[in-house]
N, C-alpha and C positions, 0 to 999 in steps of 0.2 A: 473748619477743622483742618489741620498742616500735621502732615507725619515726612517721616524722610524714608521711608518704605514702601513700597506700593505691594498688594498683596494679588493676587491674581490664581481667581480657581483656576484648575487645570480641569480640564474633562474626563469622565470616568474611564479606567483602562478597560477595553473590551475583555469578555472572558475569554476569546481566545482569536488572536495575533495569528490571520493566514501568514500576512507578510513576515515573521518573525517566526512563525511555524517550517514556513517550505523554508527559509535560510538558516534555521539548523537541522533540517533534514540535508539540504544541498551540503553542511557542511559536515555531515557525518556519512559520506559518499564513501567512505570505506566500508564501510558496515554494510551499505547495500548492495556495493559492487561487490563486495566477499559472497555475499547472499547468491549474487549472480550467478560469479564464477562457478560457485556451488552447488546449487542447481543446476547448471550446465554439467560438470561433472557427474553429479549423480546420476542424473539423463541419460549420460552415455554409459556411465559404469553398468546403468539397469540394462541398457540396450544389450551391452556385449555379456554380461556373466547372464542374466534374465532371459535367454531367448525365446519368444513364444513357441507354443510345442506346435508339433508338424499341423496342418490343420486343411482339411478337404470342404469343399463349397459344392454342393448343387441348387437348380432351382425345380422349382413344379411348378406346374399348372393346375388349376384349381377350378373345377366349372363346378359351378352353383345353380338349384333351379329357379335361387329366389334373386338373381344377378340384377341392379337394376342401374340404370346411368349414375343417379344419384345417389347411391351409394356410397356411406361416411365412413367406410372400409368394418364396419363389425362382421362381415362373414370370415373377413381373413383375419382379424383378430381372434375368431372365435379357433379358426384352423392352427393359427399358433398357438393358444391356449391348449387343443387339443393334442399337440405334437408336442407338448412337455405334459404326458400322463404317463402313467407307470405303462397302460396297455398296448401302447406306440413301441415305448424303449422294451418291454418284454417283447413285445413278435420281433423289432427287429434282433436283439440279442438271439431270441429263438433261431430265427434262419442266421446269425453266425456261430452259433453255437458257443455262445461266449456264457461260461460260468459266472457273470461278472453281476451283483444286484439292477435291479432296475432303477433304483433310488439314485445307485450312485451313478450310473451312468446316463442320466438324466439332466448332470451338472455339466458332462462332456460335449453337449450339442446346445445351439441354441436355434429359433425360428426368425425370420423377419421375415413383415411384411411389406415386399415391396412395391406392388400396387393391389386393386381388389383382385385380383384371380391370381398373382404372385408371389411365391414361397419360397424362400430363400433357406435353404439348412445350413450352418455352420457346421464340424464336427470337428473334433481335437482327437487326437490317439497317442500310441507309442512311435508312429511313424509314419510315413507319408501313404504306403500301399495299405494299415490298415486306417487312418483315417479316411481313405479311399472306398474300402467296403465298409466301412461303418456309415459311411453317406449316403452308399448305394445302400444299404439294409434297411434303415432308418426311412429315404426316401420312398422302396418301394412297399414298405408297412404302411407310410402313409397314403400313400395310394389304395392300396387295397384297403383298408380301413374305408379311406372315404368313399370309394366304390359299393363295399358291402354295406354303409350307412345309405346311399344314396339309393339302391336297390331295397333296401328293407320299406325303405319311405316310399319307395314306388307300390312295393308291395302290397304295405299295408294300406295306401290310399285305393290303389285300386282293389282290395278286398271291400275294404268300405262301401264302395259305390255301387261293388255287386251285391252286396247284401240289401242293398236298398232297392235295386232294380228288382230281387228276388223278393220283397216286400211289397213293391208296386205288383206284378203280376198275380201275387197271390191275394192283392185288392183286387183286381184286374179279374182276375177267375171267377171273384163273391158279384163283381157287379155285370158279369158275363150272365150269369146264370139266375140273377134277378130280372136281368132285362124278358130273359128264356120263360121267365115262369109267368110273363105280364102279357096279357092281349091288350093286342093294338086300340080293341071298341071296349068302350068304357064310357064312363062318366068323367066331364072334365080335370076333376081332381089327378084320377088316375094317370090320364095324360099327360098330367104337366109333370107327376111323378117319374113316368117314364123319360122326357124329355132330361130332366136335370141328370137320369142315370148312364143315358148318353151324351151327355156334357162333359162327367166324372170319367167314363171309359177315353173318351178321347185326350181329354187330359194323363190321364195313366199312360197310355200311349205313347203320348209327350214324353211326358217323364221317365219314362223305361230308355224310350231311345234317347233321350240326354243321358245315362245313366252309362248305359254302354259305348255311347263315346266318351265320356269323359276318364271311364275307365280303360279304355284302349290308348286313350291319349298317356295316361300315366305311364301305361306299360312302354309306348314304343316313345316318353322322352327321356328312360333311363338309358338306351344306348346312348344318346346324344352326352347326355354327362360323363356317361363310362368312356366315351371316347372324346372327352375334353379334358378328363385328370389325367393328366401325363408327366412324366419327366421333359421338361424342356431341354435343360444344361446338365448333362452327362458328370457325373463325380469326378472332380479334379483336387490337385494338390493345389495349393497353396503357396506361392513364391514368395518368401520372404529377405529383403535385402536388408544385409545389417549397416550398411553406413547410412541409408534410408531411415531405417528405425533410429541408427543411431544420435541421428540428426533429429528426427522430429521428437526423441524424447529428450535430448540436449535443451532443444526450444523450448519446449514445454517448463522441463526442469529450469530455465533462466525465466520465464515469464515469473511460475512458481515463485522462483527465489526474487526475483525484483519486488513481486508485491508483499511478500513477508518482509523482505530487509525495506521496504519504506514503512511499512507498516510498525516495526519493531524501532524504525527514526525516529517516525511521528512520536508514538508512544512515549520513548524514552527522551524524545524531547520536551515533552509538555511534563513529565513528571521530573525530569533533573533540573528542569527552568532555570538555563544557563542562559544567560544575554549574547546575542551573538550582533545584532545591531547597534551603532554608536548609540543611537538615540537613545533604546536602553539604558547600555552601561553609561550615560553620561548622566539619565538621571537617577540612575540607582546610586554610584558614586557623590551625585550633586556636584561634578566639574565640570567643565567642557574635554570635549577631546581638540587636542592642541596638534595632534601628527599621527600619521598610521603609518607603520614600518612592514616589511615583512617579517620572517620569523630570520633572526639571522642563524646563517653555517657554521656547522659544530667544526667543519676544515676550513682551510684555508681560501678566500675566494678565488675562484677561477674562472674558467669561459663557462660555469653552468650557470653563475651567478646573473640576474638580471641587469639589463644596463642601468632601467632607473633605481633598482637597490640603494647602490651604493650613492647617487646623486641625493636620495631621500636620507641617507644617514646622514650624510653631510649637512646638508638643510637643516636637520634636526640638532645637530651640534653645536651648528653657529647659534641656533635662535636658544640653545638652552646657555651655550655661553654669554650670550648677553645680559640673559634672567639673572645669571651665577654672578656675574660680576655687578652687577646692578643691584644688590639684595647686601644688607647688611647681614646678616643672617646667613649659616650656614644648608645650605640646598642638597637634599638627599633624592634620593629616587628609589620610589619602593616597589618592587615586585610581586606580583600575581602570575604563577602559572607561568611566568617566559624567566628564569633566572639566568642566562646566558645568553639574553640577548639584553636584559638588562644589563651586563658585564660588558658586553662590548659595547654601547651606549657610555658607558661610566669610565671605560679606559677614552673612547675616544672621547668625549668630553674631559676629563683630564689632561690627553696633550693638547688637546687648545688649549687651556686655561695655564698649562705650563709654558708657553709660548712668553707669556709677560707678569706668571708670579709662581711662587712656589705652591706647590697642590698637595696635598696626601689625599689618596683613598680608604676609608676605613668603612674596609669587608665587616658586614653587621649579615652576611648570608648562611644562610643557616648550613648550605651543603659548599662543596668547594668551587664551585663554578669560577668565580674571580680569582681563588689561589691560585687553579690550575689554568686560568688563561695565558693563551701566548701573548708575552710580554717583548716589546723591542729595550734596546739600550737605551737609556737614557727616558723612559717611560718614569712618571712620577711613582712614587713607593706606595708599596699597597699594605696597608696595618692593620690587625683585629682590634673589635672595637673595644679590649683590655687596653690598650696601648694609646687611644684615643686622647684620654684626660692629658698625660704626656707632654699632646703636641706645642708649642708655642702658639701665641696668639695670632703672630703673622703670619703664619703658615694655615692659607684657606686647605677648608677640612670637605672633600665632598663624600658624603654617606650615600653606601646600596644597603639597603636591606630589603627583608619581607614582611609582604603581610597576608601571608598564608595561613590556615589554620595551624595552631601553634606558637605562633606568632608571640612573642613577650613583648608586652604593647611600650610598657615601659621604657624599654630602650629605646624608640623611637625617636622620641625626643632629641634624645644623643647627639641622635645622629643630625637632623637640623631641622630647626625650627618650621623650615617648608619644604613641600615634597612636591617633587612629578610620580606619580602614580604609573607605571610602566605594566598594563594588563592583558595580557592576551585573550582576546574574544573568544567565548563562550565555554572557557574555564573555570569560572567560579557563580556559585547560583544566586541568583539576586537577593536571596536571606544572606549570603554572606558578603556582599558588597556592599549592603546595606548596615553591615556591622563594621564593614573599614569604617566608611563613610562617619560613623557613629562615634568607632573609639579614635580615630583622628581631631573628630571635631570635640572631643572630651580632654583630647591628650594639650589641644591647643596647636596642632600640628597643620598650617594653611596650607591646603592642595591647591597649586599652580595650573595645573591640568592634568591632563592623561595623555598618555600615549600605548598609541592603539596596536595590539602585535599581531599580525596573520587576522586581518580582518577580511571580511567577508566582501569576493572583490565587484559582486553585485549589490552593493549597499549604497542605497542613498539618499539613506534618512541624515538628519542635519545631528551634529552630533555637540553644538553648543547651546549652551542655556541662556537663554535669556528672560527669564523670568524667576532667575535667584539673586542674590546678594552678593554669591562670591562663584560669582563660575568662571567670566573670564579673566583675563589676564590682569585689567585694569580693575575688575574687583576686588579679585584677590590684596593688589596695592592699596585699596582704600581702606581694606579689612586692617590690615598691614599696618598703613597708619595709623589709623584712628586707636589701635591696642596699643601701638607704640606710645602715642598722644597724647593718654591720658582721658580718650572720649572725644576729643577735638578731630572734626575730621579735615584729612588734609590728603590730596593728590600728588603720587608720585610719576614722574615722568620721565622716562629714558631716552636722553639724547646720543643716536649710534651707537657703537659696541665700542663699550666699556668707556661712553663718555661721563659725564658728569649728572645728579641726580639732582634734580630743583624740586622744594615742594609749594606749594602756594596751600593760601589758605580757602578753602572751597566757599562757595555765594551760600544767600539762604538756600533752606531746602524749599523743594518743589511745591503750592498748594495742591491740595487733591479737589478737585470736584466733589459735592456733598451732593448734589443731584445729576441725573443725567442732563437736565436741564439747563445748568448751570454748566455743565461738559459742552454742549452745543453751542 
């Protein structure tokens, strides 16, 4: 089997393009660095109009009886949980005499715990002297609180263990006076009765004097706690620096805004799904990319201008004048998204090609960009495309238009038979490049290439095709002829600028391999 086409699957497009993800985020760097700015600003705007209200710090000390090494901090947890009760913020209110609920001044302080026997109070006020005594107030409520907790428990423990010694002795008194009413001479039985009754008293014994120390113990280890809860760090103000604050809420506010404005990049870049990689737009278009320009200046070039700018527009001149002059067919250049830099592309191509024949430009742009460009003396004339029909036959006709949304496809034609495609990266979304692509190849209108505007200048994906029929240059001519031909395919070839065009008649077409085997 012989075809003169080779078909070739391509592989499936991943659902989603890091490398085409982070380079339209990279290129919508305004958006994020706005974000930044913006945050930053807020940051500081909070710092300075926002300022935290005056705020007093003490610490305490906190002795526990149940304290132990390994301790996973729950007693001091349990002490902060207790120092935000209504009963804490009433006694301290009480000794300031502060009309104020306890509810709500309950939101004015807060606790931490900063090791196991360390308590930290925050407090806020109207001002530095009374957040001052609101820390002392607060403070020594909690203290005495935990003091009169730690005394009641001493209390009631050592109540406990006298009521049981008082229990043992009056077992103690019943096996007294059993033993009192039993003679020593008896019968064995009797004996051994008596034995086991002073067994029992001796035990009782025991146990009364455990009873009374353990209860002495309780009593005298409540001072030891009463004089471990202490204030440590005496009630202070609070210093607060505002270029300090105003800095770290600056930073915060930029971190803030950096990860929302990438986040709002990514976002908006996966749902406008604009091409920002040659590779891409060369296969959403189906051309190759043929040159990548910068965006060019709405003024006049000067020292801001880059040096290889203007060496790349040149380059691009020549090679498009050589196509122009090479081409029976009149060569248009259609616009996307850059209409003035397409403009200045189409005048300087123009005075080259004025150099050795007569040119017209016929403006087919939909806004004025080409009317209103600066033009020198002796610049070939520029026509709307009313005036087009007009021109004579010898006078080469080069076409700008668009093909932007709105676009009257029809005219295109008009303008010439083939096009360079002039598109600036990641302006238009791959549904509608795929509908240039579409009404071009409907219209009969062959794309030459593209040319790439403000492309993205970490890109280095390959932006030619090699697995279409007409992508590059030399396909394009084969397309070219063979429409001219009648079907007959024949190769065009360009000898130098604006030498002479030879066509030869092409060999058979290529066999294809029908097995791999036969491949090998």
């Amino acid at each position: 089997m012989t075809t003169d086409t080779t078909s070739q699957s391509s592989p499936a497009a991943p659902l989603l393009d890091l490398q085409a993800l982070v380079a339209a985020v990279r290129r919508r760097r305004r958006l994020w660095c706005s974000m930044v700015l913006l945050g930053l600003l807020v940051g500081a705007a909070v710092a300075v109009l926002l300022p935290p209200p005056p705020t007093a710090v003490t610490k305490v000390l906190v002795a526990h009886k149940e304290d132990q090494p390994n301790d996973t901090g729950t007693l001091i947890r349990t002490d902060v949980a207790l120092l935000g009760t209504t009963r804490i913020a009433g006694q301290a209110l009480a000794s300031l005499k502060s009309p104020q609920e306890p509810e709500d001044f309950m939101g004015d302080y807060r606790g931490t715990g900063l090791t196991n026997n360390l308590l930290q109070i925050d407090v806020t006020g109207g001002s530095e002297a009374e957040a001052v005594a609101r820390a002392k107030a607060l403070a020594d409520a909690f203290v005495a609180d935990h003091i009169r907790r730690m005394r009641e428990a001493a209390t009631a423990e050592a109540t406990a263990l006298l009521d049981q010694r008082d229990r043992m002795r009056e077992e103690l008194a019943q096996v007294n006076k059993a033993i009192g009413h039993r003679s020593p001479k008896g019968d064995p039985k009797a004996s051994a009765s008596l034995e086991s009754l002073f067994a029992r008293r001796a035990e009782l014994n025991s146990r009364i004097a455990d009873f009374d120390q353990r209860a002495s113990e309780a009593r005298t280890g409540t001072p030891r706690l009463v004089a471990g809860t202490q204030i440590v760090d005496a009630p202070r103000a609070v210093r607060h620096s505002l270029p300090k604050a105003a800095a770290t809420n600056a930073a915060i506010g930029s971190v803030l805004g950096l990860v929302l404005g990438l986040a709002l990049a990514a976002v908006g870049a996966v749902v406008a799904d604009r091409p920002v990689l040659r590779r891409e737009i060369a296969v959403n278009l189906g051309a190759s990319v043929m040159a990548e320009l910068r965006r060019a200046p709405r003024r006049p070039a000067g020292l801001r201008q880059r040096p290889g700018t203007r060496a790349a527009y040149e380059r691009l001149t020549a090679a498009l004048a050589r196509i122009v002059r090479g081409s029976a067919e009149p060569v248009s250049l259609l616009e996307l998204g850059c209409a003035h830099s397409a403009s200045v592309i189409a005048l300087n191509l123009a005075r080259a090609l004025a150099a050795k024949e007569q040119v017209v430009v016929v403006d087919g742009l939909p806004g004025p960009e080409l009317a209103n460009s600066r033009q020198e003396p002796g610049d070939p004339a520029v026509v709307g495309g009313e005036r087009a029909a007009a021109l004579p036959h010898r006078v080469r006709r080069l076409g700008v238009g668009s093909v932007a949304p709105g676009t009257a496809w029809t005219d295109l034609p008009w303008l010439g038979g083939r096009a360079v495609l002039v598109v600036r990266a990641g302006h238009g979304s791959a549904a509608w490049l795929h509908t240039v692509a579409r009404q071009l190849a409907d219209l009969r209108v062959a794309v030459i290439g593209v040319v790439l505007i403000d492309p993205d200048p970490r890109d280095r994906t390959d932006g030619t095709l090699w697995d279409g029929q007409r992508t590059a240059l030399r396909g394009h001519f084969e397309w070219l002829a063979r429409r001219n031909g009648g079907g007959t395919s024949h190769a065009v070839q360009a000898v130098g600028e604006g030498g002479p065009w030879t066509e030869r008649r092409s060999g058979p077409a290529a066999r294809i391999p029908d097995s791999d085997q036969e491949a090998r």
